[in-house]
ROKOL-685810 format. One line per 8 residues: number of its first residue (from 1); for each residue x negated, y negated, z of N, C-alpha, C. Coordinates in Angstrom, 3 decimals. Layout:
# residues N
NUM) X Y Z X Y Z X Y Z | ...
This chain:
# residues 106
1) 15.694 0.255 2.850 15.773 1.688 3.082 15.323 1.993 4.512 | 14.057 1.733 4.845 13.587 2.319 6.300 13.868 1.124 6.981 | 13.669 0.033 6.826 14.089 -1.453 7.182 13.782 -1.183 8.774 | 14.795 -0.537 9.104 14.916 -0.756 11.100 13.559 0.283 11.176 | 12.547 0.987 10.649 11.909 1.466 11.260 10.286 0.640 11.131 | 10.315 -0.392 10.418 9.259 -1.120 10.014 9.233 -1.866 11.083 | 7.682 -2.312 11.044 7.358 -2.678 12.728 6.482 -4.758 12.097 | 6.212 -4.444 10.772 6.139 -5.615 10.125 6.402 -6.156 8.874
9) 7.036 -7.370 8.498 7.738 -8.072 7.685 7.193 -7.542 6.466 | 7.755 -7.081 5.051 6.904 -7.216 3.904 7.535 -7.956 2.757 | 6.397 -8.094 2.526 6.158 -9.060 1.300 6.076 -8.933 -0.032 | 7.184 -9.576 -0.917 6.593 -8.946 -2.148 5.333 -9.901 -2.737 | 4.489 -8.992 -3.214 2.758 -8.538 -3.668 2.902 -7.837 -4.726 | 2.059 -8.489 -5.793 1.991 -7.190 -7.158 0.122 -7.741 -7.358 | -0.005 -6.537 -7.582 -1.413 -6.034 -7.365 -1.360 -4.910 -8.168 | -2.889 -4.967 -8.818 -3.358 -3.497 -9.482 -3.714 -2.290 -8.060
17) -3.045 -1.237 -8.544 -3.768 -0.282 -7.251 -4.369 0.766 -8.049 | -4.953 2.092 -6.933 -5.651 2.791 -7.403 -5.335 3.857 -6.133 | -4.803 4.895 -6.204 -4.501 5.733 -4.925 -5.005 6.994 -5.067 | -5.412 7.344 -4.555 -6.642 8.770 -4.429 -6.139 9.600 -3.786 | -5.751 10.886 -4.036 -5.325 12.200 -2.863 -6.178 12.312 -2.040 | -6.441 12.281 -1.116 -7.489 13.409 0.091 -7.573 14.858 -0.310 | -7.006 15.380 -0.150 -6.799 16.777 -0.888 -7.300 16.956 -1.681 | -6.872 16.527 -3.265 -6.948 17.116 -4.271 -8.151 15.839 -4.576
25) -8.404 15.078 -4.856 -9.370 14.065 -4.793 -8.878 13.689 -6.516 | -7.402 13.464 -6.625 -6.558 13.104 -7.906 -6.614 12.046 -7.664 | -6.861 10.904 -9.098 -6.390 9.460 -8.788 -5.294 9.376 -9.614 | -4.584 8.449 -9.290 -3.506 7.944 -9.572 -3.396 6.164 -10.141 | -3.060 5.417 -10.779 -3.408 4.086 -11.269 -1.481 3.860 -10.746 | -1.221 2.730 -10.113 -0.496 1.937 -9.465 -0.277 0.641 -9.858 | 1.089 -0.142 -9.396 0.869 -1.573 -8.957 2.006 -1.840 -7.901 | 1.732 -2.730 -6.781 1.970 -2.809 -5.461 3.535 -3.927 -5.829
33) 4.327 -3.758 -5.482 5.111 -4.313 -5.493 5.850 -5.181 -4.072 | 5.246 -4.830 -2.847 5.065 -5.421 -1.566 3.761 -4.674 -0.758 | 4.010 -5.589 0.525 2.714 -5.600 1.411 3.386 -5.716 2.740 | 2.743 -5.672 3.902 2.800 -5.730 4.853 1.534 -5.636 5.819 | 1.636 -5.855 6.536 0.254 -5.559 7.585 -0.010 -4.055 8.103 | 1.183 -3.272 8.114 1.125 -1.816 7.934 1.355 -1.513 7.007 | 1.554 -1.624 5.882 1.489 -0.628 4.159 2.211 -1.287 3.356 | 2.575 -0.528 2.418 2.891 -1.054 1.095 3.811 -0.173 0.169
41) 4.400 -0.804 -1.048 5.273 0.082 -1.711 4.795 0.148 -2.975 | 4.625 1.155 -3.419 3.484 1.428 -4.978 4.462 1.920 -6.332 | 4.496 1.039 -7.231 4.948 1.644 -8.299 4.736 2.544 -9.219 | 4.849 3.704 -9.554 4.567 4.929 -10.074 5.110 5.223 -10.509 | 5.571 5.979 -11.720 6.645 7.557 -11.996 6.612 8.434 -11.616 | 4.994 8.700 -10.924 5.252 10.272 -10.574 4.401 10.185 -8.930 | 5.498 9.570 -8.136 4.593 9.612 -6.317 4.083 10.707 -6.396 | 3.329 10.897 -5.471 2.769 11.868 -4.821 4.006 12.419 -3.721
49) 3.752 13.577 -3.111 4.813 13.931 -1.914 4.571 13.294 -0.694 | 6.104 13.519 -0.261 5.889 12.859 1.425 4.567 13.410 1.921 | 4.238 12.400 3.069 3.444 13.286 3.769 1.999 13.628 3.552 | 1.783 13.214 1.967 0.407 13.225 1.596 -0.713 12.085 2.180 | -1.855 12.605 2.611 -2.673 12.007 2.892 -3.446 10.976 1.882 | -3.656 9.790 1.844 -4.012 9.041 0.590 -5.541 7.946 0.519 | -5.957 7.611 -0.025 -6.671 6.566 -0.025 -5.923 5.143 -1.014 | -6.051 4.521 -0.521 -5.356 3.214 -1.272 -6.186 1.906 -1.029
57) -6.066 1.864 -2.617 -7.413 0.613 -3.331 -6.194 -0.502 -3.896 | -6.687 -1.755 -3.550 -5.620 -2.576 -4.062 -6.490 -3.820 -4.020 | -6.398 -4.565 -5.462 -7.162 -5.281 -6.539 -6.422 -6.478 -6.230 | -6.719 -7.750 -5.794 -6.047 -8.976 -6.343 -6.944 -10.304 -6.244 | -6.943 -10.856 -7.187 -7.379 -12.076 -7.424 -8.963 -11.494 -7.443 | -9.653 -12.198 -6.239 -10.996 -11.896 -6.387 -11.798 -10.847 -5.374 | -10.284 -10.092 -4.541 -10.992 -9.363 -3.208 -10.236 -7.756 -3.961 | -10.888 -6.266 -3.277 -10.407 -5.423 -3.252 -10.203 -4.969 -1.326
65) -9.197 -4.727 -1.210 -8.725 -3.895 -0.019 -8.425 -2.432 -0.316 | -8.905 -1.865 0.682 -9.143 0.145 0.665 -8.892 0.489 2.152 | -8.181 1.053 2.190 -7.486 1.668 3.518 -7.150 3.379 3.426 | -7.288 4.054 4.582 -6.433 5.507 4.250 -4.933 4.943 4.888 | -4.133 5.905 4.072 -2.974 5.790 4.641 -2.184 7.212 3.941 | -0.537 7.052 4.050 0.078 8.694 4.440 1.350 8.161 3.557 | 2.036 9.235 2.802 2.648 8.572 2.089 3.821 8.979 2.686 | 5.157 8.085 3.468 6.344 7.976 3.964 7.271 8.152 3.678
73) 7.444 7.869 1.993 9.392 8.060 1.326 8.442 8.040 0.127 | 9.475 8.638 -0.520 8.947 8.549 -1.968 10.812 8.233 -2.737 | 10.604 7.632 -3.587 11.701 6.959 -4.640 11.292 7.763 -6.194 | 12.015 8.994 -6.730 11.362 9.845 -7.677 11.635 8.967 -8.581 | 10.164 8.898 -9.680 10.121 8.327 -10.825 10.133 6.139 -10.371 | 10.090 6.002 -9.703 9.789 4.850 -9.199 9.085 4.364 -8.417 | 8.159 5.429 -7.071 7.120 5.147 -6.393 7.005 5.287 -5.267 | 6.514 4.710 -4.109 6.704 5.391 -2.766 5.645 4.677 -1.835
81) 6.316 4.751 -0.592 6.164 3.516 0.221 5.033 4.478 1.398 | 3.899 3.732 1.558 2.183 4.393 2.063 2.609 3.440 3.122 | 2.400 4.243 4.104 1.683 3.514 5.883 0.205 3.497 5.644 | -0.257 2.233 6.225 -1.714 2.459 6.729 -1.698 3.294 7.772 | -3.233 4.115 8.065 -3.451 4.897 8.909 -4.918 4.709 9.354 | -5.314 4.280 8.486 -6.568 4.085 9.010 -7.339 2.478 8.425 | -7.958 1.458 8.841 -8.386 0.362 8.175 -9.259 -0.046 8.723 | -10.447 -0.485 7.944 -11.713 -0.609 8.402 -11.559 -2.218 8.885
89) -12.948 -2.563 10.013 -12.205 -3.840 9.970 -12.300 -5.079 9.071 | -13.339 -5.136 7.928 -13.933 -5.779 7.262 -12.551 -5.818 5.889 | -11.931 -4.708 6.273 -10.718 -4.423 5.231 -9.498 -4.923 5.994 | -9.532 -5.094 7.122 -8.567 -5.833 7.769 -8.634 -7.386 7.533 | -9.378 -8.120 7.219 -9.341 -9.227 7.421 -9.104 -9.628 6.096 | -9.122 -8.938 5.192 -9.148 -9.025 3.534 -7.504 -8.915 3.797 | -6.581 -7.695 4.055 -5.251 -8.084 4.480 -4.407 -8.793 4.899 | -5.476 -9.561 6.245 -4.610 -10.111 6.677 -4.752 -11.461 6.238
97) -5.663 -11.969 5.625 -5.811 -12.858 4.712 -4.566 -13.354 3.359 | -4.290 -11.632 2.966 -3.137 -11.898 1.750 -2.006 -12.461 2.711 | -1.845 -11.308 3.477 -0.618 -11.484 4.222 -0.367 -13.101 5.065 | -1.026 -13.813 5.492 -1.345 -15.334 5.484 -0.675 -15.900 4.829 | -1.407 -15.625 3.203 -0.911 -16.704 2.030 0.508 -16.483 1.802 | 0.639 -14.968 1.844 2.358 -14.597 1.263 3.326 -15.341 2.640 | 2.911 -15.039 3.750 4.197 -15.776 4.534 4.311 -16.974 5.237 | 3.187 -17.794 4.522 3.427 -19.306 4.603 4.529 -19.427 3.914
105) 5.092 -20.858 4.526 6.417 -21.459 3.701 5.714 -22.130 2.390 | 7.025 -22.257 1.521 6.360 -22.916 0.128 6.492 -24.170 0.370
């Protein structure tokens, strides 16, 4: 879909998530269906709207990663694809860690 506007490769990743409004301080329960080093695509029925400001918690194996990020496209009744916007760096290295394992060759 946005393909030419992505600035890094993603990966499919399935992960428990957990996405939080800024706003409304609503959670939402998720699972990640890719990754990237800038964001991710979240499975849902009911996204949130473009444009929403978010917190995003994402569970795998034995680490959690938490980033703010903004939500970009939404796919109704199927989910919607979050830019990072903000990442701490201790949460960066937890990323870029997944992102490592996923784009080694098998």
């Amino acid at each position: 879909m946005d393909s030419e506007r992505r600035r890094a490769p993603r990966y499919p990743f399935i992960a428990d998530a957990v996405v939080i409004e800024i706003s409304s301080d609503t959670k939402l329960v998720a699972k990640t269906s890719d990754l990237s080093i800038g964001g991710c695509f979240l499975d849902m029925l009911n996204p949130t709207p473009q444009g929403t400001q978010v917190r995003v918690r994402i569970s795998h194996e034995d680490a959690t990663f938490t980033a703010l990020g903004k939500v970009v496209f939404i796919l109704p009744n199927m989910g919607m694809g979050v830019t990072f916007t903000k990442i701490e760096q201790d949460q960066q290295a937890i990323l870029q860690k997944w992102i490592a394992n996923l784009s080694r060759p098998e």
